[in-house]
C-alpha positions in Angstrom: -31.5 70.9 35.5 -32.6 68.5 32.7 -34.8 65.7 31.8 -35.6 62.7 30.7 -38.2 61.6 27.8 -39.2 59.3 25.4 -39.1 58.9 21.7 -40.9 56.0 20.1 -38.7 53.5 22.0 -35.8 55.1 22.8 -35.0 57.5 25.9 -34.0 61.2 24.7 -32.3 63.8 27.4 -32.8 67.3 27.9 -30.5 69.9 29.5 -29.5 73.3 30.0 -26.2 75.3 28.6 -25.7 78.7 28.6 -29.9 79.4 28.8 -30.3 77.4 25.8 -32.0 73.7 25.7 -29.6 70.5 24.5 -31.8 67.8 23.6 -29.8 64.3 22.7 -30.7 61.2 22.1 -29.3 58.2 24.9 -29.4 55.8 22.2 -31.2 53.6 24.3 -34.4 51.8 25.6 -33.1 51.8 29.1 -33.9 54.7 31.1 -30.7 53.7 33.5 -29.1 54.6 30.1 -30.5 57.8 29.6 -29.9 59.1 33.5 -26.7 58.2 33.4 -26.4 60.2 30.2 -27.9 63.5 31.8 -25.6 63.1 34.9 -22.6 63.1 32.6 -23.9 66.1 30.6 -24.8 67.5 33.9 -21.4 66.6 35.5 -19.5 68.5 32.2 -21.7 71.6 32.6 -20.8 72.0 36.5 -17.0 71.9 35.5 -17.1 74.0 32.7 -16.7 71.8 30.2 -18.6 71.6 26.8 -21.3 68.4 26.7 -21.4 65.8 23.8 -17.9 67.7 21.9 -17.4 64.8 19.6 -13.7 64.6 18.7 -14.2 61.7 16.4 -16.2 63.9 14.3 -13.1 66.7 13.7 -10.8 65.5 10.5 -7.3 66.6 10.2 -8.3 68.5 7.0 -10.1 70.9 9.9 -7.0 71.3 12.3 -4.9 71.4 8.8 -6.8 74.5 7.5 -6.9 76.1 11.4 -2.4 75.6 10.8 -3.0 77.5 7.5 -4.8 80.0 9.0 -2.5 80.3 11.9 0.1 80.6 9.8 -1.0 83.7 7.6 -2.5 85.3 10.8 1.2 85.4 11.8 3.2 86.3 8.5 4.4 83.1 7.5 4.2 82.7 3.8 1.4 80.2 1.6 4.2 79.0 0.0 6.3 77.8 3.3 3.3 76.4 4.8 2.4 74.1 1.7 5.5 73.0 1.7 5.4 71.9 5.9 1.8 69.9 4.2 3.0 67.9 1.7 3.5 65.1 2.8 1.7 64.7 6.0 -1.6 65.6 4.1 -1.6 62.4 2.1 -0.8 60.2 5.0 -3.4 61.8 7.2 -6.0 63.0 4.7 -9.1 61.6 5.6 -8.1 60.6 8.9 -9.8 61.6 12.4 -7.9 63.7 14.7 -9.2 61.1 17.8 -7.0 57.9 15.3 -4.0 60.4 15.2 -2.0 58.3 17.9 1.7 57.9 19.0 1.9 54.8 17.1 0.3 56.7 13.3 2.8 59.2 14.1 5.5 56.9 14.2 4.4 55.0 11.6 4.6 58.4 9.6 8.0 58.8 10.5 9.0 55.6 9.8 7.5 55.8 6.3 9.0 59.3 5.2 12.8 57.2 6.5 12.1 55.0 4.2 12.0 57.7 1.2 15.1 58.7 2.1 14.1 62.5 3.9 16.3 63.5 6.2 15.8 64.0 10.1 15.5 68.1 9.7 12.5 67.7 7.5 10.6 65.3 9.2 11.0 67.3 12.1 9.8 69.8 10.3 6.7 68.2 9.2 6.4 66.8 13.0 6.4 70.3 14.2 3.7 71.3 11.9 1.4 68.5 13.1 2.3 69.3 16.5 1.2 73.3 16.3 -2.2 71.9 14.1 -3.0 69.3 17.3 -2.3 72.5 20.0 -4.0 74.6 18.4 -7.1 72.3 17.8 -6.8 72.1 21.3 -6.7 75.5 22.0 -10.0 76.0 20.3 -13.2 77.0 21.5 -14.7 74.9 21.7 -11.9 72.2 21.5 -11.2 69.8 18.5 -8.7 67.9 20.0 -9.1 66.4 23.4 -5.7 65.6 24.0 -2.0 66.0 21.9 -0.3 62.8 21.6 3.0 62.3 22.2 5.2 63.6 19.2 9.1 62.2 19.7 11.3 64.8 17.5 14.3 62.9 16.0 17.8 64.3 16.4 19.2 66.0 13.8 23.0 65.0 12.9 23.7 67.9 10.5 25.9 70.6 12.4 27.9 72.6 10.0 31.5 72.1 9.8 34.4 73.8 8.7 34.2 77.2 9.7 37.0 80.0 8.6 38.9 81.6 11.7 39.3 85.2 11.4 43.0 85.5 9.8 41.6 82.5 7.3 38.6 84.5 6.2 40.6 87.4 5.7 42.7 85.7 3.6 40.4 83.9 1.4 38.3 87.3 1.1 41.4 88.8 -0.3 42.8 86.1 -2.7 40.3 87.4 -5.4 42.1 91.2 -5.6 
């Protein structure tokens, strides 16, 4: 199904996906190295999986503009969805989506407490990451290899005071 060959020094592989020739490099003198390498490859093809997908390579600027995208595919207006980026945009810019752990998400959340936003709207913002991660894992091929673990706070704001139907009536006709 594939092979193994030399470069100068180091051992390259070559396989097989779809009809088309992969050729990749095993980084290596060691020809243990490189077979390894092509089983692995191999071993991905056989259970459909796509060989060498490098997750650390896909930026949360990528899965942010497949969110925007999503987002006007489905009606949602520019101006909503900007707002849902604000502020996880500069705490993630830059970022790979492979370092986007538990622990940076919680760190995110513990930074936006400390400006003072409320539990709704980092939820909010937690809900937008979330859909940019699934759907970055939805992709074909994938850009995430797994969602982490995204803890939604709980939100303490229930509206009070509510009007019974005789008091409505009555406040809606104190103004004749």
């Amino acid at each position: 199904m594939g092979t193994i060959y030399k470069r100068g020094e180091v051992f390259w592989i070559k396989h097989y996906r779809n009809g088309k020739p992969h050729r990749e490099s095993a980084k290596s003198t060691k020809e243990s190295d490189a077979k390894r390498l092509l089983k692995s490859r191999e071993g991905e093809i056989a259970h459909g999986k796509q060989p060498g997908i490098y997750f650390d390579k896909i930026r949360f600027e990528e899965i942010a503009e497949d969110f925007l995208r999503d987002r006007r595919i489905n009606g949602r207006s520019d101006k909503d969805t900007q707002k849902r980026l604000n502020h996880p945009n500069p705490f993630f810019e830059g970022m790979r989506v492979t370092d986007i752990t538990t622990s940076r998400i919680n760190a995110y959340v513990d930074k936006r407490l400390n400006e003072g936003a409320t539990n709704a709207t980092i939820n909010r913002d937690l809900a937008a990451l979330k859909r940019m991660l699934k759907l970055g894992a939805r992709h074909e091929p994938p850009k995430v290899a797994r969602v982490s673990f995204i803890e939604m706070l709980k939100e303490d704001n229930v509206r009070q005071g509510f009007f019974e139907d005789i008091e409505f009536e009555a406040f809606r006709n104190r103004g004749d």
